[in-house]
C-alpha positions as a Python dict, from the first residue, in 0.01 Angstrom:
ca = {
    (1, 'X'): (0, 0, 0),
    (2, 'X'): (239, -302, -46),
    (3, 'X'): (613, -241, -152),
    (4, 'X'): (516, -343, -519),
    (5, 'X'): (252, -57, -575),
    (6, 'X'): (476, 225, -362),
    (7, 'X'): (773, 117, -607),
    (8, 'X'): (482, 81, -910),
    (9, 'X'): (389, 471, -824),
    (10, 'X'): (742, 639, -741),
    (11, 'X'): (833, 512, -1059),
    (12, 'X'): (572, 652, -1249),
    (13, 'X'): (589, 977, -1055),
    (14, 'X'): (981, 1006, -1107),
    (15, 'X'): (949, 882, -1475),
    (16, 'X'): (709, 1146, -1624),
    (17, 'X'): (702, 1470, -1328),
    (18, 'X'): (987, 1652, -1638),
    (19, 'X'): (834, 1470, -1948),
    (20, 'X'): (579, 1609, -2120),
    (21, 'X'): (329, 1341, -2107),
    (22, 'X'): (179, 1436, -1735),
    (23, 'X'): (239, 1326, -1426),
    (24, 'X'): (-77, 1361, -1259),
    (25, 'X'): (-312, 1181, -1548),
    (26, 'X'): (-27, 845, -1510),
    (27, 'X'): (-83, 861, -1109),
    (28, 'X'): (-449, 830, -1160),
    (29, 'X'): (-473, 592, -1454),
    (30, 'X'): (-192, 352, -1292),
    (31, 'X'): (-384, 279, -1023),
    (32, 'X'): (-724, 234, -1216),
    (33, 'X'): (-518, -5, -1446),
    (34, 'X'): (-449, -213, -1162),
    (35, 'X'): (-759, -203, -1031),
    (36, 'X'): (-615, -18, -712),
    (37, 'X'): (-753, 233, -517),
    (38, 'X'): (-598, 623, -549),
    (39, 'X'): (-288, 648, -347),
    (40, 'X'): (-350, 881, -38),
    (41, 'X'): (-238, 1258, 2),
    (42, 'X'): (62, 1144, 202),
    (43, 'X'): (220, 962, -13),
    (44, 'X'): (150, 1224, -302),
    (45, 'X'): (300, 1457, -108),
    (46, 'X'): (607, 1201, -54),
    (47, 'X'): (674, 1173, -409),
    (48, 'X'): (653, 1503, -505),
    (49, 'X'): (934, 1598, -270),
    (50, 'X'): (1103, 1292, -433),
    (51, 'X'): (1086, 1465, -740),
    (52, 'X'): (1161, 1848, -631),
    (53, 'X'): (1511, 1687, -420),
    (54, 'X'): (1595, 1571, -754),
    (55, 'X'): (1560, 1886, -972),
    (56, 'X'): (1743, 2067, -701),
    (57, 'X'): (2009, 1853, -729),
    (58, 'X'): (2025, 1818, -1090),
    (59, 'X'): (2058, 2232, -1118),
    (60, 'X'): (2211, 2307, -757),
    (61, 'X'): (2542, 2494, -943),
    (62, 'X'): (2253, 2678, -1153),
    (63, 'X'): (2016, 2746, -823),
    (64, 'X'): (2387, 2866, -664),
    (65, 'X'): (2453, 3156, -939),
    (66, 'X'): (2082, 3255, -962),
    (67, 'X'): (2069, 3307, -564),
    (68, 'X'): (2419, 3505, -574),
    (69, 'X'): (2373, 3688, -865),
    (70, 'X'): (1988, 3807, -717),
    (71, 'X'): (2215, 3911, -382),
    (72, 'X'): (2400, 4085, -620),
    (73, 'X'): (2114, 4275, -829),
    (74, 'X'): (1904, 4345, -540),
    (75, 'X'): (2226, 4550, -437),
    (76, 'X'): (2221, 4737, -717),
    (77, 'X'): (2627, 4610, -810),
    (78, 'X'): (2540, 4338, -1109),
    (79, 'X'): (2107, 4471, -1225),
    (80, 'X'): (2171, 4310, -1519),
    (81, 'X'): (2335, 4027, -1469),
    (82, 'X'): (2202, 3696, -1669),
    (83, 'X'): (2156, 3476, -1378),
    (84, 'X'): (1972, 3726, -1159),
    (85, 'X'): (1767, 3804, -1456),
    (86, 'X'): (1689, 3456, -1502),
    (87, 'X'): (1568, 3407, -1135),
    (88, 'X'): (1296, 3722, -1153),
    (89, 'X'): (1158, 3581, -1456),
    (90, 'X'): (1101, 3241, -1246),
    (91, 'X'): (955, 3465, -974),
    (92, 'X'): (737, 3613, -1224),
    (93, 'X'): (656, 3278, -1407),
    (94, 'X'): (546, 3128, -1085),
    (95, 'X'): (307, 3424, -986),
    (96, 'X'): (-8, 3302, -1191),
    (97, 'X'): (-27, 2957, -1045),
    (98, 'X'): (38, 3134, -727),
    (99, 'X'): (-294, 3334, -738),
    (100, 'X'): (-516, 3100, -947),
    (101, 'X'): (-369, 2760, -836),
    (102, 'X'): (-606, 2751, -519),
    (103, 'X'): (-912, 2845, -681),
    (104, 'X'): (-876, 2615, -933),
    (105, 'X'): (-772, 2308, -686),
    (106, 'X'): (-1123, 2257, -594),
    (107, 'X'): (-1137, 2136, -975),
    (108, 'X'): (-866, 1860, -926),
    (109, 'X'): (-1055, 1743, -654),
    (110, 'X'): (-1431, 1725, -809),
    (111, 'X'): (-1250, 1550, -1101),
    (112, 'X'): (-1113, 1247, -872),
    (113, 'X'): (-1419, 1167, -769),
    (114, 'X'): (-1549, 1010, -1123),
    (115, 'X'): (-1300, 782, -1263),
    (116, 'X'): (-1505, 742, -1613),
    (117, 'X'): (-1545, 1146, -1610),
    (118, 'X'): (-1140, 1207, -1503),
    (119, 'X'): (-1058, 923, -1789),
    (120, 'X'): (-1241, 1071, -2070),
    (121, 'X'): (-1086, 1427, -1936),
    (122, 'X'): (-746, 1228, -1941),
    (123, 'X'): (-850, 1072, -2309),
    (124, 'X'): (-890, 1402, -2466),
    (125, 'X'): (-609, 1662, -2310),
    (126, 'X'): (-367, 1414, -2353),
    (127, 'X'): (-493, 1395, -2730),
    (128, 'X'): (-502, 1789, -2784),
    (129, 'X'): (-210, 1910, -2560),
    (130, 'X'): (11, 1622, -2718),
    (131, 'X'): (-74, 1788, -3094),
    (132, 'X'): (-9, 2113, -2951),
    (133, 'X'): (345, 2021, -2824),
    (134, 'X'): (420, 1897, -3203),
    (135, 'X'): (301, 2191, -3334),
    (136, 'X'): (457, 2424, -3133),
    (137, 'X'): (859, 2184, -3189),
    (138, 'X'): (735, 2206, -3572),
    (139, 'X'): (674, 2590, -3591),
    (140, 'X'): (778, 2751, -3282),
    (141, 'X'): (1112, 2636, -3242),
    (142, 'X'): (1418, 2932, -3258),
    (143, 'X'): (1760, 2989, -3085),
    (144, 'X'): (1656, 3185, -2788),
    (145, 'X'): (1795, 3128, -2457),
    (146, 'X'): (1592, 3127, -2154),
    (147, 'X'): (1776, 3422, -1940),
    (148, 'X'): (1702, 3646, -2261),
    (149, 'X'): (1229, 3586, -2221),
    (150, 'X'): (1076, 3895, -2129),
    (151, 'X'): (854, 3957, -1837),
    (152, 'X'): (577, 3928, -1984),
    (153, 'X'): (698, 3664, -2229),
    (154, 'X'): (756, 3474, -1842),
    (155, 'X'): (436, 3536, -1725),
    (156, 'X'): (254, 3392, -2014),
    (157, 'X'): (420, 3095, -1973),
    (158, 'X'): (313, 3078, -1585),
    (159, 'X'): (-23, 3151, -1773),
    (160, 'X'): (23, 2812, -1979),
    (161, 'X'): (120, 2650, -1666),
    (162, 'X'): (-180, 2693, -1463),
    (163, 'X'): (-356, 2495, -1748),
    (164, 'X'): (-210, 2180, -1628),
    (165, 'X'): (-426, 2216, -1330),
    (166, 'X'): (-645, 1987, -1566),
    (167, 'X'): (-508, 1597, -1588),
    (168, 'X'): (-343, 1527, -1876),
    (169, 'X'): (-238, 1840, -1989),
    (170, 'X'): (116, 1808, -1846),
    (171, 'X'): (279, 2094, -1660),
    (172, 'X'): (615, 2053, -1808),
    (173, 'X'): (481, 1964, -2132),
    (174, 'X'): (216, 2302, -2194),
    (175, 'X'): (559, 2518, -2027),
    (176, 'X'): (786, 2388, -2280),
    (177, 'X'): (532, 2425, -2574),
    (178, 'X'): (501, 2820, -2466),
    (179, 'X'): (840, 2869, -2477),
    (180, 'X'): (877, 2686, -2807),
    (181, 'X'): (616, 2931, -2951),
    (182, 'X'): (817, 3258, -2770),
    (183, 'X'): (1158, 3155, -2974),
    (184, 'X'): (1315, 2940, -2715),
    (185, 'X'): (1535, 2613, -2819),
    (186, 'X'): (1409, 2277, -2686),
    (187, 'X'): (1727, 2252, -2426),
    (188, 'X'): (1627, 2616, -2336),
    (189, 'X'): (1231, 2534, -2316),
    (190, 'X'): (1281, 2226, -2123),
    (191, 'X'): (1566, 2419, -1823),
    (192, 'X'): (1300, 2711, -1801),
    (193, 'X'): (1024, 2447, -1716),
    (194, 'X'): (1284, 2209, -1499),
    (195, 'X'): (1332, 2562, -1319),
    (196, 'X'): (1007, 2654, -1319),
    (197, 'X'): (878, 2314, -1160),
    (198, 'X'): (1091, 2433, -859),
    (199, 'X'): (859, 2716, -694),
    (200, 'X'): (515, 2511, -878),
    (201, 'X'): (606, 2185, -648),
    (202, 'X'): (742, 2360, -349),
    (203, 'X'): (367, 2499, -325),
    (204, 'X'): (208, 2273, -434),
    (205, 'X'): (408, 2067, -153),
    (206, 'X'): (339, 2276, 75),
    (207, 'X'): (-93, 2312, 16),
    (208, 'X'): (-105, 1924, 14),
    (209, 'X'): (109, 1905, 320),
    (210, 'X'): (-143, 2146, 486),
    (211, 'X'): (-448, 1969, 374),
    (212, 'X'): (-274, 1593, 532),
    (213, 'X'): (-203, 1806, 863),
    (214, 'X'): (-606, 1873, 846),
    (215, 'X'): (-684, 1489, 760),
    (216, 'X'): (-534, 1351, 1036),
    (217, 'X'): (-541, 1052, 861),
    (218, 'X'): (-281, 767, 956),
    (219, 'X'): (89, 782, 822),
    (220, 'X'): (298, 482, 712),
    (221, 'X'): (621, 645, 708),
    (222, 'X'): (856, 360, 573),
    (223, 'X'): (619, 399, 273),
    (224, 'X'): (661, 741, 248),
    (225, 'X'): (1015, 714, 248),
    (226, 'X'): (1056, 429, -11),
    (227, 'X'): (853, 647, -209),
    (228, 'X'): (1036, 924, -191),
    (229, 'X'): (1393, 803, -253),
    (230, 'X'): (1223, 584, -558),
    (231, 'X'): (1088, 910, -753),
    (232, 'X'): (1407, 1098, -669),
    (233, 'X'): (1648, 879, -782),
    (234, 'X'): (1417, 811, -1096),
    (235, 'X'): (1358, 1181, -1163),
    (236, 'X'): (1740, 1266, -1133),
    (237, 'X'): (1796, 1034, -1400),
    (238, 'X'): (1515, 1108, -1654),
    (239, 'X'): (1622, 1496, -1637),
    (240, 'X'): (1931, 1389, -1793),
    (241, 'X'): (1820, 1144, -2039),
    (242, 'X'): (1557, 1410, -2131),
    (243, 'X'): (1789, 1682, -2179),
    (244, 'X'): (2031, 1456, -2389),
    (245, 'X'): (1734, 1318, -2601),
    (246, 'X'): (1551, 1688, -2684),
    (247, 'X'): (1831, 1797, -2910),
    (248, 'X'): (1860, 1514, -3108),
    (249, 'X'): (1484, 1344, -3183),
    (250, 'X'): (1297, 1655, -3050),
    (251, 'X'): (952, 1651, -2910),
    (252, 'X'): (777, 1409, -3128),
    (253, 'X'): (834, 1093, -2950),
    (254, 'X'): (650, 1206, -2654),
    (255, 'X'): (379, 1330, -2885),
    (256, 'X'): (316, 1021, -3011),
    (257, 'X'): (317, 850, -2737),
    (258, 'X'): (39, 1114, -2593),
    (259, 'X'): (-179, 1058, -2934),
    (260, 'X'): (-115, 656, -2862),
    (261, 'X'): (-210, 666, -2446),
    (262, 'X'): (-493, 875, -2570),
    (263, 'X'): (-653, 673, -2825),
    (264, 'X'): (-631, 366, -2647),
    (265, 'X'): (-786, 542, -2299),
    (266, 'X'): (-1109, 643, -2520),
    (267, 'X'): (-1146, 377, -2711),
    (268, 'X'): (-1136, 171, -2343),
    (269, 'X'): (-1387, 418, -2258),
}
């Protein structure tokens, strides 16, 4: 890849990994726009540590009290302390991706290798999930924070998440519209899926990093690392401009932009 299409892709990557318009179906349609081939698994894998580096950053004094406040429960001193309940429910959150996010993988894959089929999959779930994100700001919306979900209220929305296995649907965007239907503000809905995304990449990391050990294809790692710093400095920054914007104008800009991307995708179909 030339410097304009690594810079093209971090971008892109960076831009919409914590909006709820999906990452994954603007990594494949970017390149089909173009008329570029798919980037390769390395530099997927690049960019999504890109991304995770900058959610780390962005809640590090959050990540800080979770950790010592778990220390603290698992000791029995502080059981229910806010920030060590908060961190369980993220443990419990991330279980259902963690036993049905391999099985379904294979899905991901058969899907890339049709760009008319993954396009028309794009079309529609961008369409539907988009509607579903107004609908849940319109109705669901309360005054719940996210340290006060149940466990079960937590694992449904690990539930919702493994849906975005499916281009299109947008992991942070289905996450956010389950906890906008269980009570939770949008500032609240959006942390609890910035938080969530933590454990979800780190795996998901960690499976593609596996499957490029196994490839032993070749790595341009100048590439890699352009890529990387590109989506984590963009990422950093569109965390806070999302988190800013939520309050104010709500979901409903990103859902029409969804209902816009999706028209004109199928109608291009």
């Amino acid at each position: 890849m030339d410097t304009a299409q690594i810079l093209i892709l971090a971008c892109v990557q960076g831009f919409t990994e914590f909006l709820p318009i999906s990452s994954s179906a603007h990594l494949i349609l970017t390149p089909l726009v173009f008329g570029q081939d798919l980037q390769d698994l390395a530099f997927d894998v690049a960019v999504h540590l890109g991304t995770l580096a900058a959610v780390v950053m962005y809640f590090r004094r959050e990540l800080g009290r979770m950790f010592g406040a778990l220390l603290s429960a698992v000791s029995s001193r502080r059981p229910n302390e806010p920030n060590a309940q908060l961190a369980w429910l993220i443990v419990l959150a991330t279980l259902p991706v963690v036993i049905l996010g391999w099985p379904l993988k294979g899905l991901l894959e058969w899907l890339r290798t049709d760009a008319s089929l993954i396009a028309l999959v794009i079309g529609w779930t961008t369409i539907g999930f988009g509607l579903f994100l107004g609908w849940a700001d319109w109705w669901g919306r309360g005054g719940r924070s996210e340290d006060r979900l149940k466990g079960s209220e937590a694992i449904l929305i690990g539930l919702f998440q493994v849906i975005a296995i499916i281009p299109g649907v947008s992991r942070s965007g289905i996450t956010m519209t389950a906890g906008l239907l269980l009570g939770l503000s949008r500032q609240a809905a959006a942390r609890f899926s910035f938080l969530l995304a933590i454990p979800t990449i780190l795996m998901a990391g960690a499976i593609e990093t596996l499957d490029l050990i196994h490839s032993a294809q070749p790595v341009d790692w100048s590439a890699l690392a352009l890529g990387a710093i590109a989506s984590y400095l963009i990422a950093y920054l569109t965390i806070r401009f999302f988190l800013d914007l939520i309050e104010r104008l709500g979901m409903w800009p990103f859902v029409l932009y969804r209902l816009l991307l999706g028209g004109v995708i199928l109608m291009l179909m």
